[in-house]
Rosetta silent file (secondary structure, phi, psi, omega in degrees, C-alpha in Angstrom):
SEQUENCE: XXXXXXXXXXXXXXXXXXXXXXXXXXXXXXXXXXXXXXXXXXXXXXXXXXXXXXXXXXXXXXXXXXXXXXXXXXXXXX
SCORE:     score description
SCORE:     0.000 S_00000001
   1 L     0.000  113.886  174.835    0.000    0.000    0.000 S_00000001
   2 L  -108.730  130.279 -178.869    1.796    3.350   -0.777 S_00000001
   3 L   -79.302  164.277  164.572   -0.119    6.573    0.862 S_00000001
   4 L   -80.252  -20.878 -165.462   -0.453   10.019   -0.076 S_00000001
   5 L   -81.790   90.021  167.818    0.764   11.499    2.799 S_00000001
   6 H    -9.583  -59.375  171.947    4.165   13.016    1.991 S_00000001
   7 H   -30.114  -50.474 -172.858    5.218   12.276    6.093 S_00000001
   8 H   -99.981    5.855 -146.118    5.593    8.632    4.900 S_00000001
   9 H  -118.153   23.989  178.535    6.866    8.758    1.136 S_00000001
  10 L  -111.117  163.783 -170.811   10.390   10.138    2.080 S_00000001
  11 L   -58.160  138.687  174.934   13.474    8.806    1.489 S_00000001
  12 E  -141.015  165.481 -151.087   15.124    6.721    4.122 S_00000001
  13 E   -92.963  148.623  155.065   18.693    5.716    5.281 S_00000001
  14 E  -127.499 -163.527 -150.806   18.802    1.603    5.609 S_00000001
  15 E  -149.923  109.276  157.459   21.287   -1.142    6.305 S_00000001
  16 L   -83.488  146.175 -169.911   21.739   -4.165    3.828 S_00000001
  17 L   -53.593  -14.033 -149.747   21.072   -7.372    5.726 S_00000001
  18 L  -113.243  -49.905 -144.340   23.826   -8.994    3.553 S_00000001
  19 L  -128.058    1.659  169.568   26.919   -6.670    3.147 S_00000001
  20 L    67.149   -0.492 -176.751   26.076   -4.399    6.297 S_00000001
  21 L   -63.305  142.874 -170.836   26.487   -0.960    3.348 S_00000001
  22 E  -111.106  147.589 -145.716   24.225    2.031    4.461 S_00000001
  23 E  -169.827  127.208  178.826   22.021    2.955    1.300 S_00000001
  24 E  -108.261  151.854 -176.089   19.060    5.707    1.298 S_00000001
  25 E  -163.306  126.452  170.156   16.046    4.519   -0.552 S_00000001
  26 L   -49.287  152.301 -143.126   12.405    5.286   -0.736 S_00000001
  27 L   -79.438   -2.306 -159.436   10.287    3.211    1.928 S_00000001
  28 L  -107.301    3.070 -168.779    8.441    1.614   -0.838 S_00000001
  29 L  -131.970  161.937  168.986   11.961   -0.086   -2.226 S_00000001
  30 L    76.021   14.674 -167.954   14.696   -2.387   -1.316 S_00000001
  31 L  -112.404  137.223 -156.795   12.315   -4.630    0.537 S_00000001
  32 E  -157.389  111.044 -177.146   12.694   -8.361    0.122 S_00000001
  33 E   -79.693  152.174  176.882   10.758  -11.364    1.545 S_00000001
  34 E   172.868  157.305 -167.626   12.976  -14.723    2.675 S_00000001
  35 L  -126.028   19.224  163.670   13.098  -17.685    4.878 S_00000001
  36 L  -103.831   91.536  138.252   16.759  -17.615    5.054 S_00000001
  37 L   -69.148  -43.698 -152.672   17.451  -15.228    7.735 S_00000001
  38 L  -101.798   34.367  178.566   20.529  -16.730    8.771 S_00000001
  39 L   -95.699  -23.335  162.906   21.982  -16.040    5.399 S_00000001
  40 L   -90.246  104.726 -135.953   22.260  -12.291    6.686 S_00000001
  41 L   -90.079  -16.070  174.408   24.781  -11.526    8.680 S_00000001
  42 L   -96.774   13.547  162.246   23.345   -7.851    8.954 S_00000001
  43 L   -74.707  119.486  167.550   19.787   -9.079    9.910 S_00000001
  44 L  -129.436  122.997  179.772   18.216   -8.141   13.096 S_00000001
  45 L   -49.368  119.768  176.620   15.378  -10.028   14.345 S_00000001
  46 L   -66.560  130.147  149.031   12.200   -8.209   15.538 S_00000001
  47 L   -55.367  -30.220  134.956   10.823  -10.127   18.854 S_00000001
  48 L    -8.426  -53.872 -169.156    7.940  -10.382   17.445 S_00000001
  49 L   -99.878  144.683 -155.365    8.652  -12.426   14.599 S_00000001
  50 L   -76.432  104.416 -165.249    9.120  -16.148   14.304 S_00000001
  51 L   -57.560   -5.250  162.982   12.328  -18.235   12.847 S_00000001
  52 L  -129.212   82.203 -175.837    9.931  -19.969   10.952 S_00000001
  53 L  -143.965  146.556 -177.931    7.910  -17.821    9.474 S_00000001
  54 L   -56.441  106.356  171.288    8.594  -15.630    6.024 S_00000001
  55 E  -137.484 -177.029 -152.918   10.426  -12.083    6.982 S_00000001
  56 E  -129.037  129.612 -157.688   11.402   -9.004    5.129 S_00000001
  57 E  -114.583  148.526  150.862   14.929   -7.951    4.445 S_00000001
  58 L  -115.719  147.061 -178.996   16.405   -4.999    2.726 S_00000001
  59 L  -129.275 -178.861 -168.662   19.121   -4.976    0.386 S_00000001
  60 L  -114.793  145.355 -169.444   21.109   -2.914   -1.642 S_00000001
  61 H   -11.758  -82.592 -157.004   21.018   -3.085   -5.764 S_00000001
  62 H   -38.075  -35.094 -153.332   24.191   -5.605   -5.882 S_00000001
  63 H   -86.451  -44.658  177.643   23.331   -7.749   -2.987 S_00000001
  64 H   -75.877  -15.441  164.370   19.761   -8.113   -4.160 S_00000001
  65 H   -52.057  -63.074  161.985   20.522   -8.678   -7.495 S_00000001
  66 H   -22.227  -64.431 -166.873   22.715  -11.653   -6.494 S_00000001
  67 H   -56.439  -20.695 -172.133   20.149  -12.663   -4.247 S_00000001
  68 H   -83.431  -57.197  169.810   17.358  -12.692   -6.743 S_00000001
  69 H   -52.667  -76.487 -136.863   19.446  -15.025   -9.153 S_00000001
  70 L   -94.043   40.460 -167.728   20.078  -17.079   -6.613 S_00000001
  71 L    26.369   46.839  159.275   16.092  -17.411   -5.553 S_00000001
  72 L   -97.497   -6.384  169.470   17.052  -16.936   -1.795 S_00000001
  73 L  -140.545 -171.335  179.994   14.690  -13.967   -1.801 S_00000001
  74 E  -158.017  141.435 -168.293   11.614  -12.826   -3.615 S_00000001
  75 E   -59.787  114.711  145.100   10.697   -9.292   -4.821 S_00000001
  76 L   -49.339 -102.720  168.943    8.129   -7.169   -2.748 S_00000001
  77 L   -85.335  175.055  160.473    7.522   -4.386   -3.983 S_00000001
  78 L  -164.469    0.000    0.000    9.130   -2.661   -7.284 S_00000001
């Protein structure tokens, strides 16, 4: 769901799970579902959510590119 509301549509700094590189990207990008967490050495675990359950990563171009070839993640958004 992307909103109208400016407040949420701005650019923000993240952290790729895979290569630990700090990367700004709109909130609506870089988002990446996978059931490998413990393929990301730059992943940090919500307490909420559940090792086996499906969770959402973000990466940066290169890492997700890789990652995409090598079906260990699957596209969100685009």
């Amino acid at each position: 769901m992307i909103l109208i509301n400016p407040e949420y549509n701005k650019p923000i700094e993240r952290i790729c799970a895979k290569c630990g590189k700090k990367f700004v990207s709109s909130p609506w990008t870089n988002a990446y579902s996978t059931n490998k967490k413990h393929l990301y050495r730059y992943y940090k675990q919500e307490s909420w959510e559940s090792d086996n359950l499906p969770s959402v990563v973000s990466l940066c171009d290169s890492c997700a590119r890789e990652e995409l070839n090598d079906n260990n993640v699957n596209m969100l958004l685009y």
